[in-house]
C-alpha positions in Angstrom: 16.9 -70.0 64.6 13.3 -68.1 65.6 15.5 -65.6 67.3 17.5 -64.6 64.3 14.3 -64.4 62.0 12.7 -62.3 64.9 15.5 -60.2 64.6 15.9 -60.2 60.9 12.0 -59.0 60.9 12.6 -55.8 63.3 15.5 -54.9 61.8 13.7 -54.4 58.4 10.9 -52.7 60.2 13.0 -50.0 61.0 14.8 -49.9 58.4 11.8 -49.4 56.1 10.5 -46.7 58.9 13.7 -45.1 59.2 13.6 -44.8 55.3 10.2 -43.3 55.0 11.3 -40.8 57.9 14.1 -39.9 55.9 12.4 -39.5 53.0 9.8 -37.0 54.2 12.1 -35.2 56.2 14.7 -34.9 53.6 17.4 -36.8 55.0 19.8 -39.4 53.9 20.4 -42.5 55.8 24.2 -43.5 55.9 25.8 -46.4 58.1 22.1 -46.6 59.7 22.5 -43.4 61.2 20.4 -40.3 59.6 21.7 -37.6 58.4 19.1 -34.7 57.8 19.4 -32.0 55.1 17.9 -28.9 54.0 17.8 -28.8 50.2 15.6 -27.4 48.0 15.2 -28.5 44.0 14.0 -25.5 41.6 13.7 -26.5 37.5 12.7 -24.3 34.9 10.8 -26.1 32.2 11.7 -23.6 29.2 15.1 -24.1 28.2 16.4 -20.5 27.9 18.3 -20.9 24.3 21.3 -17.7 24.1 20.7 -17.0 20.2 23.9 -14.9 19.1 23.1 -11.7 16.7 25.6 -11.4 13.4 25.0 -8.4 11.5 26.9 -8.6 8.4 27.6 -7.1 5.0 26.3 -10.5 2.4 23.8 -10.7 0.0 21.5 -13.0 1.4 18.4 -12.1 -0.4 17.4 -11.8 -4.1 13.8 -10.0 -5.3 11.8 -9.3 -8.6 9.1 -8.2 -9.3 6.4 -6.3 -11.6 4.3 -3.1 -10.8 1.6 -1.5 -12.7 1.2 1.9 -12.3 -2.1 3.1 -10.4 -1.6 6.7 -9.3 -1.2 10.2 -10.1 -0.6 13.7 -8.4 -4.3 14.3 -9.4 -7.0 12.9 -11.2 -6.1 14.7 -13.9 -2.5 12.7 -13.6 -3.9 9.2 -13.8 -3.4 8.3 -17.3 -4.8 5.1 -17.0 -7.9 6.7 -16.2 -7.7 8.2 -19.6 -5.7 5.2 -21.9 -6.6 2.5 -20.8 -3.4 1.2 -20.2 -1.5 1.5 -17.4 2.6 2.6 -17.2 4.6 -0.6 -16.1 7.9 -1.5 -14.2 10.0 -4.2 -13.6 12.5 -4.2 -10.2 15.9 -6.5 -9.0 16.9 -5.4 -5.5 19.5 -7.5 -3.7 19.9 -7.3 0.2 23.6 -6.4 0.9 23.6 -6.3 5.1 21.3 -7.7 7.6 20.9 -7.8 11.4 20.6 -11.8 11.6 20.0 -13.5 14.7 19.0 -17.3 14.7 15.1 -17.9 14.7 13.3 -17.9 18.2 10.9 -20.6 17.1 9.2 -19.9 21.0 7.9 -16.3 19.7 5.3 -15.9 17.1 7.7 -13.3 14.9 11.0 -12.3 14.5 11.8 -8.8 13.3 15.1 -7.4 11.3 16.7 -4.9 9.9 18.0 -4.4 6.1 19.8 -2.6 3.5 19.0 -2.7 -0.5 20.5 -1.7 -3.4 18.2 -2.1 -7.0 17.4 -0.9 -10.1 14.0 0.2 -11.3 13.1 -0.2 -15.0 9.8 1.5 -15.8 7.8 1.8 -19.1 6.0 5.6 -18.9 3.0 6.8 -21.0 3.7 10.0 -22.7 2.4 12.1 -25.6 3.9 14.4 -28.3 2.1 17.5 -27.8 3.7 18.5 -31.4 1.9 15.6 -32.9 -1.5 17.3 -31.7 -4.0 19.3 -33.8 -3.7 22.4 -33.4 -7.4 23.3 -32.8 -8.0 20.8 -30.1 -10.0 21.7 -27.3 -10.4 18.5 -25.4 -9.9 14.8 -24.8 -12.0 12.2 -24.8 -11.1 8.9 -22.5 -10.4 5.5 -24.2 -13.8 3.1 -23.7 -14.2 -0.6 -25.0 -15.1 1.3 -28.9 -12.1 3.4 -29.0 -8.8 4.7 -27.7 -7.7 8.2 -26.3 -9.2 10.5 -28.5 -8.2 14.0 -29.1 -11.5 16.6 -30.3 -10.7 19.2 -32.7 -13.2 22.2 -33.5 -12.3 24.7 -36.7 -14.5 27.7 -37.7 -15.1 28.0 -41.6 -17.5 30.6 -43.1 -19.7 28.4 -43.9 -20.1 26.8 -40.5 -18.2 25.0 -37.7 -16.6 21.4 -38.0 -15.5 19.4 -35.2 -13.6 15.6 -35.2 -12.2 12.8 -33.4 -8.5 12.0 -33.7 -6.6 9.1 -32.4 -3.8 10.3 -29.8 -0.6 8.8 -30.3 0.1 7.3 -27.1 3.9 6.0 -26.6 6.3 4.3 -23.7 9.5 5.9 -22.8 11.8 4.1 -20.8 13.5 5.4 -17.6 16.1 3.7 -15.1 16.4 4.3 -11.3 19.3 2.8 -9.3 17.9 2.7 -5.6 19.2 2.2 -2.2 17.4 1.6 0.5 17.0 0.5 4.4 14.0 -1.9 5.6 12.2 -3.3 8.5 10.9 -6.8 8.2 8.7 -8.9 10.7 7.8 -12.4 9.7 6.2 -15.7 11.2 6.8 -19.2 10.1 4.5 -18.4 7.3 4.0 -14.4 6.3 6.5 -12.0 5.5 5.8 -7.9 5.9 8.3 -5.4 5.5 8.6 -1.4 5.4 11.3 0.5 3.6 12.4 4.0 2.6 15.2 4.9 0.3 16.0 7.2 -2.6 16.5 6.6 -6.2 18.4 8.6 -9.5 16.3 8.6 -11.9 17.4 8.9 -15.5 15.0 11.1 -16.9 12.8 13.9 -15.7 9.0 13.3 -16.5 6.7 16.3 -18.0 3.8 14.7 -18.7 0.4 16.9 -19.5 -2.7 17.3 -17.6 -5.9 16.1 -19.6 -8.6 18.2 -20.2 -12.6 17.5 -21.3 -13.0 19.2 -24.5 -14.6 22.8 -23.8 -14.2 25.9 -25.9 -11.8 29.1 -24.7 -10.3 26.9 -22.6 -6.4 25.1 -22.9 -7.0 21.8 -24.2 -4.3 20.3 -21.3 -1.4 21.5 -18.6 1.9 20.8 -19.7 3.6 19.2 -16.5 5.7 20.5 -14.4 9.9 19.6 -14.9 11.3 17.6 -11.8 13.9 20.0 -10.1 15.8 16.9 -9.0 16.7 13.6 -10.6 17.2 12.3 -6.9 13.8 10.9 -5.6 12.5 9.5 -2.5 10.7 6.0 -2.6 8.3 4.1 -0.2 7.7 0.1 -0.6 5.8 -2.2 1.0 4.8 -5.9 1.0 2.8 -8.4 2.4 3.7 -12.1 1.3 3.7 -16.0 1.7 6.7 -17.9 2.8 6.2 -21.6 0.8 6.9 -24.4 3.5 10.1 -25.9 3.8 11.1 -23.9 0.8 13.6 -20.6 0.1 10.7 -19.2 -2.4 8.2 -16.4 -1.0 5.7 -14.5 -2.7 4.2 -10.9 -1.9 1.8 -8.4 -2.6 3.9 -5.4 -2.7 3.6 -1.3 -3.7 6.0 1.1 -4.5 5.5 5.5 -3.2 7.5 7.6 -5.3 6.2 11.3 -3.8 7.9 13.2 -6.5 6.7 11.4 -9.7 4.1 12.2 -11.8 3.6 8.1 -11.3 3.7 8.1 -7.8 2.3 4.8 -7.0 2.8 1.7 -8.3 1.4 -2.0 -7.0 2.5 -5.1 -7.6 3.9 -9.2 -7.2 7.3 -9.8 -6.3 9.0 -13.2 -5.7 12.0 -13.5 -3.0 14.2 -16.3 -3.2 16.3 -16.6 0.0 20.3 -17.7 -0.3 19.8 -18.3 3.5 18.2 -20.4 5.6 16.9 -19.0 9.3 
């Protein structure tokens, strides 16, 4: 009996020798013979994830928004500057293709291409120059007292008079239908994007050039007639995607080079009709 637990005992010493052997040495032990092999064990520990881009023709985006008009050719074409009001504009634009790829959530943004089609509705200052006096020289700016004044000087013979006279100030309406191609890059949280299209507009703007009031010289410029109703147009925005939401809001401004209100800024909101 001591001779079979002596051998029991030595056997399992080799065994567990043999084992660690075979362990370090990469081998396998089969039928209590080993077997060595030469393998070698390589992992990556970022999944590699194959996204698959679909560029397709679908609306997938819808925008709005509202623009306040801020520029001029000149400073002589900023009307605000000389009103106090500022022209306005309201614009729909609906994304009609897209170069989609499913979000890389590993990379802090994602970039894509889009086309736009829109409509611009804008409200423009404008003035009646047949509604002005006749012997006008001169504006005077709107202030907190007053609005856009127009100066008028007439020589009697018994001396010189000169007035103030409110300028009738109205809003004309014109429509642009738009198209236009734009780069987006975005994060889980901000949205920027860069576009450049061209728009019809309805109507061609002649708006006039104010003057100070100053004797022997013209009271204002008439403005010069668009040669083109086609017009090239710039946007940009910078926004907020909302968490776990479709909504985003932006900052955004519109470049129309060829308008005597060539730059308008803005809020827009986007509501997405996809999710990324």
């Amino acid at each position: 009996m001591s001779r079979l637990i002596r051998s029991f005992v030595a056997a399992s010493i080799l065994f567990v020798n043999m084992t660690v052997w075979a362990t370090e040495q990469d081998s396998l032990i089969i039928d209590h013979r080993v077997i060595s092999i030469d393998a070698q064990v390589q992992f990556d520990s970022i999944i590699k994830i194959r996204t698959k881009r679909t560029d397709a023709w679908m609306i997938s985006d819808i925008e709005a928004g509202l623009f306040w008009g801020a520029g001029g050719r000149n400073e002589s074409d900023r009307w605000h500057q000389w009103t106090g009001r500022y022209d306005r504009a309201i614009e729909v634009r609906s994304t009609i293709w897209k170069t989609h790829k499913p979000r890389d959530f590993r990379k802090a943004f994602s970039f894509d291409w889009s086309a736009m089609v829109g409509l611009n509705v804008a409200w423009l200052q404008s003035v009646n120059t047949h509604l002005l006096s006749d012997s006008v020289i001169g504006f005077l700016p709107a202030s907190e007292v007053g609005e856009l004044q127009q100066v008028t000087y007439e020589r009697f013979a018994i001396g010189v008079e000169t007035d103030t006279l409110d300028v009738p100030v109205e809003f004309q309406r014109a429509f642009a239908p738009f198209a236009m191609v734009r780069f987006s890059a975005r994060t889980d949280r901000f949205i920027a994007s860069l576009g450049l299209g061209l728009a019809a507009a309805s109507k061609r703007e002649s708006r006039i050039q104010f003057r100070s009031p100053e004797l022997d010289a013209m009271p204002f410029i008439d403005g010069a007639w668009g040669q083109s109703i086609w017009q090239p147009r710039i946007t940009w925005s910078l926004g907020w995607q909302f968490p776990a939401s479709r909504w985003a809001i932006c900052a955004t401004g519109l470049v129309v080079p060829m308008s005597e209100q060539n730059h308008f800024i803005g809020l827009k909101i986007v509501h997405s009709l996809t999710r990324e």
